[in-house]
C-alpha positions as CSV (number, residue, x, y, z in Angstrom):
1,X,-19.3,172.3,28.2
2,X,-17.8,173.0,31.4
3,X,-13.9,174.2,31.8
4,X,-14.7,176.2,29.1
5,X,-11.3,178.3,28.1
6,X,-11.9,182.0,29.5
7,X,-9.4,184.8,29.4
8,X,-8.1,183.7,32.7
9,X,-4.3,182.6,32.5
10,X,-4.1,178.7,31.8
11,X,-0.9,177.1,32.6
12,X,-1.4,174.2,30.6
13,X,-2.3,176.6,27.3
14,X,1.1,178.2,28.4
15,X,2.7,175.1,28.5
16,X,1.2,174.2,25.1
17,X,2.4,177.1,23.8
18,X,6.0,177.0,24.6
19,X,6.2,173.4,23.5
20,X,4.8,174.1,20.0
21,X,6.9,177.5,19.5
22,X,10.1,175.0,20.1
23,X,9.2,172.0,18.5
24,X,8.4,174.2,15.3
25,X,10.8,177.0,15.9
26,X,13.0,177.8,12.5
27,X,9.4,175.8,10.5
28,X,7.6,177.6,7.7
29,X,4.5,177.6,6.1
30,X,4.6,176.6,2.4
31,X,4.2,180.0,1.4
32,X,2.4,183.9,2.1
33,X,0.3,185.9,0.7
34,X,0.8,189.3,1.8
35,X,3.1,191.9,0.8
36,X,6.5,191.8,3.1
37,X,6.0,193.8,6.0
38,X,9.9,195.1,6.2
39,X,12.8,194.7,4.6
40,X,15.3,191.9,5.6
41,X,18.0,189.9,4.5
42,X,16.1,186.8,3.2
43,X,12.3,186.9,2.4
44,X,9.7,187.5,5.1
45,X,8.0,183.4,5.4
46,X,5.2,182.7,8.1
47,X,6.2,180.8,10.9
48,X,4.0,177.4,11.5
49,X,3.3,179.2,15.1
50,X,1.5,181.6,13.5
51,X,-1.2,178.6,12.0
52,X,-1.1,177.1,15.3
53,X,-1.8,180.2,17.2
54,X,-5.3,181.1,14.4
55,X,-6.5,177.2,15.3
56,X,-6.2,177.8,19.1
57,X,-8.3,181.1,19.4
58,X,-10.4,179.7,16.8
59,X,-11.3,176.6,19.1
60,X,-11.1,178.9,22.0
61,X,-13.8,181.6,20.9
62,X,-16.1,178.6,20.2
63,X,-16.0,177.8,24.1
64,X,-13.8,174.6,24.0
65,X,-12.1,173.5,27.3
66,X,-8.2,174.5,27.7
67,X,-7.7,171.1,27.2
68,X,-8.8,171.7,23.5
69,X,-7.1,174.6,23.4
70,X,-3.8,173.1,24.5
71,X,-4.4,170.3,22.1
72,X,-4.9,172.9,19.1
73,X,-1.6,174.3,19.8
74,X,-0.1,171.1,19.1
75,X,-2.2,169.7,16.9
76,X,0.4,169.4,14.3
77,X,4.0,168.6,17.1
78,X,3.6,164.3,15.9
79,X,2.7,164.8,12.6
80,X,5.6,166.6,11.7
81,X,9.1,166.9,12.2
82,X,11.4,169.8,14.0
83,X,14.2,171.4,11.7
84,X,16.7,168.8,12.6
85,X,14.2,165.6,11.3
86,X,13.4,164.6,14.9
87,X,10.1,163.4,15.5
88,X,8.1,163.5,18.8
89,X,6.1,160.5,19.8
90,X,2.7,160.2,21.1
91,X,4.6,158.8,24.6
92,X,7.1,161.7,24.2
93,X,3.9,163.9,24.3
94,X,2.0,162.4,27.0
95,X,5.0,162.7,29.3
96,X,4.7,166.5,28.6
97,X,1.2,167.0,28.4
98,X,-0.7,164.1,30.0
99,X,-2.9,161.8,28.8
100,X,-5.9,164.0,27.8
101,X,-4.1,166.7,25.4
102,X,-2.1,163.9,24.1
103,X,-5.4,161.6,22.9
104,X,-6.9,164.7,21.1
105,X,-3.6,165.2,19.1
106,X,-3.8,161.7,18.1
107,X,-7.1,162.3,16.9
108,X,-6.3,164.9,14.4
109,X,-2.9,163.6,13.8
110,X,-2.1,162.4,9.8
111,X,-0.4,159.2,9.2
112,X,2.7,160.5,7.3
113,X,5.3,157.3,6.8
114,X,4.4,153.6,6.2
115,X,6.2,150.8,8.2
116,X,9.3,151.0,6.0
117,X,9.2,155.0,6.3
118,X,8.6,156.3,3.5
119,X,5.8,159.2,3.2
120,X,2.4,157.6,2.1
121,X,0.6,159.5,-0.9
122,X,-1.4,162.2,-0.3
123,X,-5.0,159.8,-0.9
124,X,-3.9,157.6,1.7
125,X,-3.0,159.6,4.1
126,X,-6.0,162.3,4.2
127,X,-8.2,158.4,3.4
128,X,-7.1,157.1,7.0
129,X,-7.3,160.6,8.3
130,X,-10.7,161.0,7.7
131,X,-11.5,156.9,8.8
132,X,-10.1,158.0,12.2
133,X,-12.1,161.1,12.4
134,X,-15.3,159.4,12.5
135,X,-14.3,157.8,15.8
136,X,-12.7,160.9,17.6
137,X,-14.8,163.0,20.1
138,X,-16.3,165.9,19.6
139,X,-13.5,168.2,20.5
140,X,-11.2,166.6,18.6
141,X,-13.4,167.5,15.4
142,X,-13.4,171.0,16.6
143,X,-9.8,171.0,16.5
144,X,-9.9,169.5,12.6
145,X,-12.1,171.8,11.9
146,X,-10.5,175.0,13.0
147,X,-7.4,173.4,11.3
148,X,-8.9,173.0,8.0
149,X,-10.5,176.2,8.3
150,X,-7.7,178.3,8.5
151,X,-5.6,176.0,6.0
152,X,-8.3,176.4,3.2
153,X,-8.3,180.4,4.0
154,X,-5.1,180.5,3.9
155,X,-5.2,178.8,0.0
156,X,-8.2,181.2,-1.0
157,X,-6.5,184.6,0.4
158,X,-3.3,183.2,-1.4
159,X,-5.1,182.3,-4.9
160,X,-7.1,185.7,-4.7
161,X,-3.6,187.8,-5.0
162,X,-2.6,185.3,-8.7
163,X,0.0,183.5,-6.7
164,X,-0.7,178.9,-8.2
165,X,-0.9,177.4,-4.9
166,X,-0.8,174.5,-6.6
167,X,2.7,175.4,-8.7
168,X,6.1,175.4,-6.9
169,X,8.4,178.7,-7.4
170,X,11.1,180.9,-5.6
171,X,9.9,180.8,-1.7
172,X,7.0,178.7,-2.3
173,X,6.1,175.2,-1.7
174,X,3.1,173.5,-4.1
175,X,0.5,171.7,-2.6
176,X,0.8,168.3,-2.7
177,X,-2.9,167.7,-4.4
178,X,-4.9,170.1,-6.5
179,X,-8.0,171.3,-6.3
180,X,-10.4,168.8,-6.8
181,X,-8.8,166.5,-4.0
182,X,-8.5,169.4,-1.9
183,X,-12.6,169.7,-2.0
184,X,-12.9,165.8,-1.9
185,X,-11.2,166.1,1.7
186,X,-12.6,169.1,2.8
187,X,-16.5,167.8,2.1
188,X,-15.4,164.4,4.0
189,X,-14.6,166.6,6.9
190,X,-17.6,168.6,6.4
191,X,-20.0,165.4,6.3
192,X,-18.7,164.1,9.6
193,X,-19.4,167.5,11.0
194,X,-22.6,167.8,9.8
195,X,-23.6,164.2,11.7
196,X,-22.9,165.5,14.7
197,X,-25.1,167.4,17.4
198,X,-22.8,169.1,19.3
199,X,-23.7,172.8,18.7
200,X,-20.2,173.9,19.6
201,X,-19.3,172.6,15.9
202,X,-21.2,174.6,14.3
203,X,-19.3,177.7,14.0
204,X,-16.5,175.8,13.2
205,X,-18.5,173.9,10.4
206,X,-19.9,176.9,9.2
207,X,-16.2,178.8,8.8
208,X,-14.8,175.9,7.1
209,X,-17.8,175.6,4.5
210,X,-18.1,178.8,3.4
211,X,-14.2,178.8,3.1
212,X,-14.4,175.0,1.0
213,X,-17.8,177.0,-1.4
214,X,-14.7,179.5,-1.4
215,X,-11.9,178.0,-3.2
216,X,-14.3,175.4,-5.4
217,X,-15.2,179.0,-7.0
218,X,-11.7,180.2,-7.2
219,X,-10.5,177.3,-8.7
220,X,-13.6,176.3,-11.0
221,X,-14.2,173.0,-8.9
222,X,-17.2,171.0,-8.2
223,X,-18.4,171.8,-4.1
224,X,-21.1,169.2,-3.0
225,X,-23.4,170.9,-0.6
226,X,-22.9,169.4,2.8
């Protein structure tokens, strides 16, 4: 693929950057899974720029275009809202970003809130998600991908230390569907993947398997080959 990202500065990865550390500045992960790294006041919690920051390289060591890159930064700046409730809009973005960056975000972008604005259950919203993946472009998959990937080890290197993912408690956050869901959207992702040629997916595909084989074992779930 040409424009492939390089070390060379990008000012639209730049741009990217700054616009996903302030739209998600003061936003937290649902919970960690290391020991606290120095004492403070409150609990040590992950800031959501530190997932959007693992999908970027991850898209960027697998030799997507800045564009991707840009768009990986982001992926998550519609889907969900700032600290104050505000919610940016795909018109929003596109007057920021351009057109390009703004499509792949609305690739890999979850429908959250029905008509009336309420939040959709979980099913239906990771249901449509993957109904809209099947129509994105290629590097739009890589983003979901990387995404997924690093979501799922996230879950596993949490799980692996005791901490129920899957159970709220002090500084933690459940998830909103347990394991066997979990894998039921993670091998939908996976079978898309795999029914594509481009081999720039495949690393991508390959991290998130072994990661999905990964928690069905640490959990006791049923993992469908892919």
């Amino acid at each position: 693929m040409s424009d492939s990202f390089a070390s060379s500065f990008s000012p639209l990865v730049e741009h990217a950057i700054e616009l996903a550390s302030e739209w998600h500045n003061d936003c937290y992960r649902k919970s960690r899974w290391r020991d606290e790294p120095f004492e403070q006041p409150e609990p040590v919690r992950v800031p959501v720029i530190a997932h959007l920051s693992s999908v970027a390289m991850a898209v960027a060591r697998a030799g997507w275009t800045s564009t991707v890159v840009a768009a990986a930064y982001l992926h998550d700046i519609i889907e969900d809202p700032n600290t104050h409730g505000e919610r940016m809009t795909s018109d929003e973005l596109r007057e920021l970003v351009g057109d390009d960056v703004t499509r792949l975000v609305v690739d890999v972008t979850e429908p959250k809130l029905d008509d009336t604005g309420n939040k959709l259950p979980w099913r239906i919203r990771k249901e449509a998600y993957v109904e809209h993946l099947t129509e994105a472009p290629d590097e739009a998959l890589a983003i979901s991908l990387a995404d997924k990937h690093h979501n799922v080890w996230t879950m596993n290197q949490t799980l692996e230390q005791g901490i129920d993912i899957f159970t709220s408690a002090p500084g933690r956050t459940a998830l909103s569907a347990g394991p066997e869901q979990q894998c039921w959207f993670l091998h939908s992702v996976l079978t898309e993947a795999a029914a594509r040629a481009n081999e720039q997916l495949v690393p991508l595909r390959e991290g998130l398997y072994t990661e999905y084989r990964r928690l069905a074992h640490l959990t006791d779930t049923d993992a469908p080959a892919v």
